[in-house]
C-alpha positions as CSV (number, residue, x, y, z in Angstrom):
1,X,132.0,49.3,89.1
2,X,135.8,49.8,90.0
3,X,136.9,51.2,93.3
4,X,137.4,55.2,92.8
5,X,140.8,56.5,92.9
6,X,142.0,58.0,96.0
7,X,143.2,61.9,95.6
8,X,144.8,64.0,98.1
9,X,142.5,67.0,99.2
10,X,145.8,69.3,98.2
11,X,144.4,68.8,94.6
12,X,141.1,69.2,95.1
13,X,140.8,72.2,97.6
14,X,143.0,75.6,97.8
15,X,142.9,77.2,101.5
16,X,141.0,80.8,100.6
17,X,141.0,83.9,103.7
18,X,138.3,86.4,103.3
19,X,139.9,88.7,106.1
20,X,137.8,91.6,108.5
21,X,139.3,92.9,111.5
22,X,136.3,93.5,113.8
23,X,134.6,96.5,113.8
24,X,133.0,97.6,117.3
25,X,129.6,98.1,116.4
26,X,129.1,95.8,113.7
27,X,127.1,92.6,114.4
28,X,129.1,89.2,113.0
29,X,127.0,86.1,112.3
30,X,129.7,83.9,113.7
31,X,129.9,79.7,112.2
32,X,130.3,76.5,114.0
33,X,131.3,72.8,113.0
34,X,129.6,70.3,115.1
35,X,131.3,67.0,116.1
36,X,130.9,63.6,113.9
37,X,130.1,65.1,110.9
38,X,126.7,66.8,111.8
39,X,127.6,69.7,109.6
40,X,128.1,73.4,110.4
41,X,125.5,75.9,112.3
42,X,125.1,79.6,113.0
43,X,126.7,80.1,116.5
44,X,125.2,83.3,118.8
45,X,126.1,86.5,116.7
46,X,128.2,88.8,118.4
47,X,129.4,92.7,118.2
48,X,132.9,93.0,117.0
49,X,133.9,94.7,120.2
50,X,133.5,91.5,121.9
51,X,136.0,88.7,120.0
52,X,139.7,88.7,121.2
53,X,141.0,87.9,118.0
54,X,142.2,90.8,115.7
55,X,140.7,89.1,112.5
56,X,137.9,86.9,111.4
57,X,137.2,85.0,108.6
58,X,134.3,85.3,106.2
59,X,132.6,81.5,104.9
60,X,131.2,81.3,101.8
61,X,129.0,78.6,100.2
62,X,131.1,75.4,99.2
63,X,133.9,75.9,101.1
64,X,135.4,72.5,103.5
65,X,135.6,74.5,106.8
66,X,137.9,72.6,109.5
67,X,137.6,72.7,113.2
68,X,141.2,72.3,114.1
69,X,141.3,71.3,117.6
70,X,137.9,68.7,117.0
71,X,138.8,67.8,113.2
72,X,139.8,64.4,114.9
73,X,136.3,64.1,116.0
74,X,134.7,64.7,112.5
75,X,134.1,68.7,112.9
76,X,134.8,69.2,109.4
77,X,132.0,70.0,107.4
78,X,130.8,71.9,103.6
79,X,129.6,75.4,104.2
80,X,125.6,75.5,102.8
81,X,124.0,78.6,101.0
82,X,122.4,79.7,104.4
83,X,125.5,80.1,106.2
84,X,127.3,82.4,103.9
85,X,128.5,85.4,105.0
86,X,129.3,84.0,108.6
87,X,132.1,85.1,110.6
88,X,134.9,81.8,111.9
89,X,138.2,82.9,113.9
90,X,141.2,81.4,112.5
91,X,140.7,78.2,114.6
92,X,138.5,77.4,111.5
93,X,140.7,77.4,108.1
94,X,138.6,77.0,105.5
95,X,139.5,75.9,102.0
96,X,137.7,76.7,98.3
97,X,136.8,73.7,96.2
98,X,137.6,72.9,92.6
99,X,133.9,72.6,91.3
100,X,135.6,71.6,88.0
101,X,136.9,68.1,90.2
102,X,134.9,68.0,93.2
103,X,131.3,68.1,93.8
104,X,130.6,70.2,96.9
105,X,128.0,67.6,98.2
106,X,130.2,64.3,97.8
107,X,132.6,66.5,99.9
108,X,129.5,66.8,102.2
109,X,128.7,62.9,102.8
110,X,132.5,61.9,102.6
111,X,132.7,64.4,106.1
112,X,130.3,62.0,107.9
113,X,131.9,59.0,107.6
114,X,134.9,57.2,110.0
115,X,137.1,56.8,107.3
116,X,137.4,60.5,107.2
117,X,137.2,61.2,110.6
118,X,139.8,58.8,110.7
119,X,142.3,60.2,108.8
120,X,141.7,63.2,110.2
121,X,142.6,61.7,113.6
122,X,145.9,60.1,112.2
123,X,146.9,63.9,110.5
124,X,145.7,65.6,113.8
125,X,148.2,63.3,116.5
126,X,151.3,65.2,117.8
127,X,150.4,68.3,116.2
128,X,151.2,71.7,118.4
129,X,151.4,69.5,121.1
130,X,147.3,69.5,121.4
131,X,146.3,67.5,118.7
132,X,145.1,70.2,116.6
133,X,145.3,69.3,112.5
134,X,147.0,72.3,110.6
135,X,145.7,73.2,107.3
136,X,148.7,71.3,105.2
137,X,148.5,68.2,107.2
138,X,144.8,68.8,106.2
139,X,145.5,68.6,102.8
140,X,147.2,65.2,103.0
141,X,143.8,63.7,103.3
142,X,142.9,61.1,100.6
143,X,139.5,60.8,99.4
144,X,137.9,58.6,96.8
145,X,137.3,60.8,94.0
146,X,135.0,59.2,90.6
147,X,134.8,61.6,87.7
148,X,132.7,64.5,88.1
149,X,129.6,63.2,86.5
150,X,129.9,59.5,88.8
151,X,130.3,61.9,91.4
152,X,126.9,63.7,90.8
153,X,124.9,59.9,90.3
154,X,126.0,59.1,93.7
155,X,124.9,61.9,95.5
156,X,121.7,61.7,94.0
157,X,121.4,58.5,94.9
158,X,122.5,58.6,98.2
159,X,120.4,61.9,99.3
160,X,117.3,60.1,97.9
161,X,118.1,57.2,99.7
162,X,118.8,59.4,102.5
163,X,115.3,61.2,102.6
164,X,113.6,57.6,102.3
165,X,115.6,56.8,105.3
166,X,114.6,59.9,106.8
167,X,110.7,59.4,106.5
168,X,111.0,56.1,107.7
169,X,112.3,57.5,110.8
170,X,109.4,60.3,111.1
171,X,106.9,57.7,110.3
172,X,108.1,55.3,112.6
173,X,108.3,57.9,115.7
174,X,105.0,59.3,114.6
175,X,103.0,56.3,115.2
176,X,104.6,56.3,118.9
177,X,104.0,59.5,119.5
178,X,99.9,59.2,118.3
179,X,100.0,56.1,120.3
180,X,101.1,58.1,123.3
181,X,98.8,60.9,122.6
182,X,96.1,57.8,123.0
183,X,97.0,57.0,125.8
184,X,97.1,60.5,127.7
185,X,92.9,60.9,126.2
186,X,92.4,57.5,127.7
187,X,93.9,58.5,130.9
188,X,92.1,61.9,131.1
189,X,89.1,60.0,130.1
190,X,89.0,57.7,132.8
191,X,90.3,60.8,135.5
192,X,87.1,62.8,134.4
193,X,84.8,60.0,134.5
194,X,86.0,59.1,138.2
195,X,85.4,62.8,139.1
196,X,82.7,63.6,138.3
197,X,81.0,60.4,140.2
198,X,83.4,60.9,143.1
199,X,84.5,64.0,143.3
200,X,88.6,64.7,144.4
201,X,90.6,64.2,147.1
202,X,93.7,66.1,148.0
203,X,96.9,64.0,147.1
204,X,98.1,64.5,150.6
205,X,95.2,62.3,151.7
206,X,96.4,59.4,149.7
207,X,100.3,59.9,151.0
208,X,101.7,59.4,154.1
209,X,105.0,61.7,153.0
210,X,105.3,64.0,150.4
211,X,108.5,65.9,150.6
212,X,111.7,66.8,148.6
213,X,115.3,65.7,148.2
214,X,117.5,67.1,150.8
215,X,118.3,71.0,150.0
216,X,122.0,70.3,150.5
217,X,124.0,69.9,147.7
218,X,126.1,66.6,148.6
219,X,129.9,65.8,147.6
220,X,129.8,63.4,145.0
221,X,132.1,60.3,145.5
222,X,133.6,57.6,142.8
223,X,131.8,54.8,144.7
224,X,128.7,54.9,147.0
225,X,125.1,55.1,146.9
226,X,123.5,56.6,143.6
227,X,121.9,60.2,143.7
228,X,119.4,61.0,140.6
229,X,118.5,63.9,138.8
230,X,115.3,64.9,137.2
231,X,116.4,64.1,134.0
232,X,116.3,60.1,135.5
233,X,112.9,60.2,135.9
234,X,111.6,63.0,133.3
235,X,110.8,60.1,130.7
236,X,107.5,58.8,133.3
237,X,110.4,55.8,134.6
238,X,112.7,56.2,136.7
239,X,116.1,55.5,135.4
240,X,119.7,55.0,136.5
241,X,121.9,56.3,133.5
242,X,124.1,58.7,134.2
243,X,123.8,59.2,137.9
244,X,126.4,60.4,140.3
245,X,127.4,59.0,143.5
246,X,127.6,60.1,147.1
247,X,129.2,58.8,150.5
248,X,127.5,56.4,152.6
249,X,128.2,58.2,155.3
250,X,125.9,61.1,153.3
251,X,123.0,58.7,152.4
252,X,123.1,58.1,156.4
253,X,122.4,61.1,157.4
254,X,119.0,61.7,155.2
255,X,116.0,61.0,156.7
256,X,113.6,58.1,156.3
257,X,110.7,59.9,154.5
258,X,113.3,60.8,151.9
259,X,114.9,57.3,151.1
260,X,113.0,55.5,148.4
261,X,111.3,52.1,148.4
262,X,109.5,49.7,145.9
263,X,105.9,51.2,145.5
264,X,107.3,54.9,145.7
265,X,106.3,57.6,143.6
266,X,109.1,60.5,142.5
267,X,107.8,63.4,140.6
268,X,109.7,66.3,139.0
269,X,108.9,69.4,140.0
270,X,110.8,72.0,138.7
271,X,111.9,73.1,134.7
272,X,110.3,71.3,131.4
273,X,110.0,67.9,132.7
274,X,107.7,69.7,136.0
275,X,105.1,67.4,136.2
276,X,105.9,64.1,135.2
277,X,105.9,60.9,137.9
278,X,107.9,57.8,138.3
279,X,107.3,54.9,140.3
280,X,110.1,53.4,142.1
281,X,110.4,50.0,140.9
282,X,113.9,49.1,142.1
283,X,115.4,47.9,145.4
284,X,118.4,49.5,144.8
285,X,118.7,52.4,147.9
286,X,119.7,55.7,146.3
287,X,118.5,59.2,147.0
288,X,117.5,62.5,144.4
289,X,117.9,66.1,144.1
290,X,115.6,68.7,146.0
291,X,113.8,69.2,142.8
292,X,112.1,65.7,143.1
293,X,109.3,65.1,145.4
294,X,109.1,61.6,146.5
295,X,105.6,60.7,147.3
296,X,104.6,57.8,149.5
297,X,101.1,56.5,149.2
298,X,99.1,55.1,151.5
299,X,98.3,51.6,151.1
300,X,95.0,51.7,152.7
301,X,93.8,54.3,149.9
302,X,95.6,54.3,147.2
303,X,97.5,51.7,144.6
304,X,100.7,53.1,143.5
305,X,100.2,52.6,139.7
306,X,96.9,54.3,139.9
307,X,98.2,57.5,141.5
308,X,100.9,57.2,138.6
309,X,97.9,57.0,136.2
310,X,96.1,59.9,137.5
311,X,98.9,62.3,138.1
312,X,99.1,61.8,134.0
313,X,96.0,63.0,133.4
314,X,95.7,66.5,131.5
315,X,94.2,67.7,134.7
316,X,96.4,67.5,136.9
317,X,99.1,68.7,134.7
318,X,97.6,71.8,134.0
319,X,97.1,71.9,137.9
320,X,100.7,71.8,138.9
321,X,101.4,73.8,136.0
322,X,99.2,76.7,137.5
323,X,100.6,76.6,140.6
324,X,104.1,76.8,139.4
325,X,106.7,79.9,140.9
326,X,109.3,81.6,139.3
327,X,109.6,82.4,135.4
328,X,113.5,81.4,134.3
329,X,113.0,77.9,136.2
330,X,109.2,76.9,136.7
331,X,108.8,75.2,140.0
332,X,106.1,73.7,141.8
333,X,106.0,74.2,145.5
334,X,105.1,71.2,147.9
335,X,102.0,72.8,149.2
336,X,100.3,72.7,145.4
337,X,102.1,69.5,145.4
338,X,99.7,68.0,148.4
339,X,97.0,69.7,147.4
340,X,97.2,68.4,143.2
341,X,93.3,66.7,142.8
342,X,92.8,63.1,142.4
343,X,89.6,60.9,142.6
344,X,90.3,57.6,144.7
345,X,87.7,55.1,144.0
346,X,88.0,51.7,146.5
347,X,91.6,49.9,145.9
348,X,89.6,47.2,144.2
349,X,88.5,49.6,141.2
350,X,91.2,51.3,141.3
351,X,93.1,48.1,140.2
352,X,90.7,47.3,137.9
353,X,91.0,50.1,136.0
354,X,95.0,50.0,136.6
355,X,95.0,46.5,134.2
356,X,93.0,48.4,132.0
357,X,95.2,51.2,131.4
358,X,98.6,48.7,131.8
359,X,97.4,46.5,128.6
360,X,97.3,50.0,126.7
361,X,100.4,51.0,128.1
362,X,101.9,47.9,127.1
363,X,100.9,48.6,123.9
364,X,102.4,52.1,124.0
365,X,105.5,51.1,125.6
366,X,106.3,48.3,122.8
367,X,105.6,50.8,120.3
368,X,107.9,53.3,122.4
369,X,110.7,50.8,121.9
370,X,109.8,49.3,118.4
371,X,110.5,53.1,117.5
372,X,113.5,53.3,119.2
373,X,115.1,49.7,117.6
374,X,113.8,51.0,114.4
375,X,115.6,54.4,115.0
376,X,118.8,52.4,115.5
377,X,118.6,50.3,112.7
378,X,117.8,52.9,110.2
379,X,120.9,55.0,111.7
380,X,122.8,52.2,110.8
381,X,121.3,52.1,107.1
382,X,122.8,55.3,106.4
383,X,126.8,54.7,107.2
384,X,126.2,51.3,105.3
385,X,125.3,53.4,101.9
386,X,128.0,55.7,102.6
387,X,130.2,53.2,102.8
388,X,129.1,51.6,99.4
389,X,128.7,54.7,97.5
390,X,132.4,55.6,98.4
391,X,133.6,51.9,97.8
392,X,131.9,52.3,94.3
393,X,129.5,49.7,94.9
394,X,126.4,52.0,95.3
């Protein structure tokens, strides 16, 4: 199959305005683009009292809407049937295509791939001194363009690639999250079976600290000592992506219950992560946010993997759960913290039963990051078929 000739968008698209100046009153479903060709969405509706510009625009279906300062970053996208009617200011010029020439979902594809973006970078530089891309620069786009009916093959071909890709993916991070759900029963399992031969014990009487991060919010520095979030530990391991930094003249001045070692546990306590724990399992000093509790056990009566074990169980979720405050921003306060339920059997068992639950963790864990190789390689399955559908080798 021979490469498909290249055609300016100028002879394929005309720029269309479907005018309103905003009533007060009137409610205006209002239209995004997100970035690197995701596509457009419905933004927050709003009353036409509320916009500062004097007139909005009106998307229909089909139509190549432009985000003119982000068009450089692939927010260009083909308006679908659920977002007609929608409302755009004129930061988003949108253009009517020529179904006679152009097939409104080859348009669609072509927008997620770097060539495009690509070009719209190139037509975007120097413009209005802020890198915006106006609508006739736009237009000098070039885009491989097959007869109509070619057209039509390919982007049946490449959405029904697309969908197998698409299942592979759901299959894929099904069989993690089952695996998961496994190992939760197990672990409520073996909390319940403990229980109701040992009874519970308050976590406090298994710690010799339990307190939060400092309450003062710290200046962060370029270079010092690293200071987590919950979000680096809301996954069940404590992480260091993304952290900030702080002086070490800050990390000085905290106190030694709240300075993490090996053998540590952290657990969130506040928002939709509430609940989870992380051991510490770095030696690398850094300190966390008041809405982490670090947890120190005590050696003499309780293995640190086992407490991390048992503070999974459904249980004890639902238990710090209950005892949460406040509505906008659950939080659970260190008092139900200390007093969260767990059955400590003699350090012995307790590390028995810790290998158990490790081997199926293991298992868990290389299915957590089969799933996530998998996810990677089939995102990378889908920019290849572009690629060869619009090089006319597909």
């Amino acid at each position: 199959m021979s490469i498909p000739t290249k055609v300016p968008l100028s002879q394929l698209v005309t720029p269309i305005e479907r005018p309103e100046a905003p009533v007060p009153g009137k409610v205006y479903r209002q239209i995004g683009v997100k970035l690197w060709g995701v596509g457009a969405y419905e933004r927050e509706s709003i009353d036409g009292a509320e916009t500062r510009y004097s007139r909005l625009f009106a998307a229909a279906t089909n139509d190549v809407i432009v985000n003119k300062i982000w068009a450089r970053n692939g927010s260009v996208a083909v308006v679908p049937a659920s977002l007609e009617g929608c409302y755009g200011s004129g930061e988003f010029p949108m253009f009517s295509p020529d179904l006679t020439k152009l097939h409104p979902r080859w348009m669609h594809w072509l927008t997620k791939t770097r060539g495009f973006w690509a070009q719209c970078d190139e037509k975007s530089r120097g413009t209005s001194g802020k890198n915006r891309i106006r609508p006739e620069r736009f237009l000098e786009i070039e885009i491989p363009l097959p007869p109509l009916p070619e057209q039509q093959r390919l982007v049946a071909r490449i959405e029904m690639l697309a969908e197998q890709l698409h299942e592979a993916q759901a299959l894929r991070k099904s069989a993690s999250e089952e695996a998961e759900t496994l190992s939760r029963a197990l672990i409520e399992t073996v909390y319940k079976r403990l229980t109701s031969k040992l009874g519970t014990s308050k976590l406090a009487e298994a710690c010799t600290t339990i307190t939060d991060g400092d309450h003062n919010t710290p200046s962060f520095a370029d270079i010092g000592v690293r200071f987590i979030f919950v979000g680096n530990v809301s996954s069940g391991h404590l992480h260091f992506k993304d952290t900030k930094r702080v002086s070490k003249e800050y990390f000085n001045t905290l106190r030694p219950q709240r300075l993490p070692l090996r053998g540590d546990l952290l657990y969130s306590a506040v928002g939709a992560t509430l609940g989870v724990p992380a051991v510490v399992d770095s030696d690398e000093p850094f300190c966390f946010q008041r809405h982490i509790a670090i947890l120190k056990p005590d050696s003499d009566r309780m293995d640190t993997r086992f407490g991390w074990y048992m503070l999974r169980s459904r249980t004890v979720f639902d238990r710090a759960w209950s005892a949460t405050t406040g509505s906008a921003q659950p939080t659970i306060p260190l008092r139900a913290i200390r007093e969260l339920p767990l059955p400590l059997p003699p350090l012995a068992q307790q590390r028995r039963i810790v290998v158990e639950l490790d081997c199926l963790q293991g298992e868990v864990d290389r299915l957590r990051c089969l799933q996530t190789e998998t996810t990677i390689a089939l995102d990378a399955l889908l920019p290849s078929v572009l690629s060869r559908a619009f090089a006319g080798e597909l």
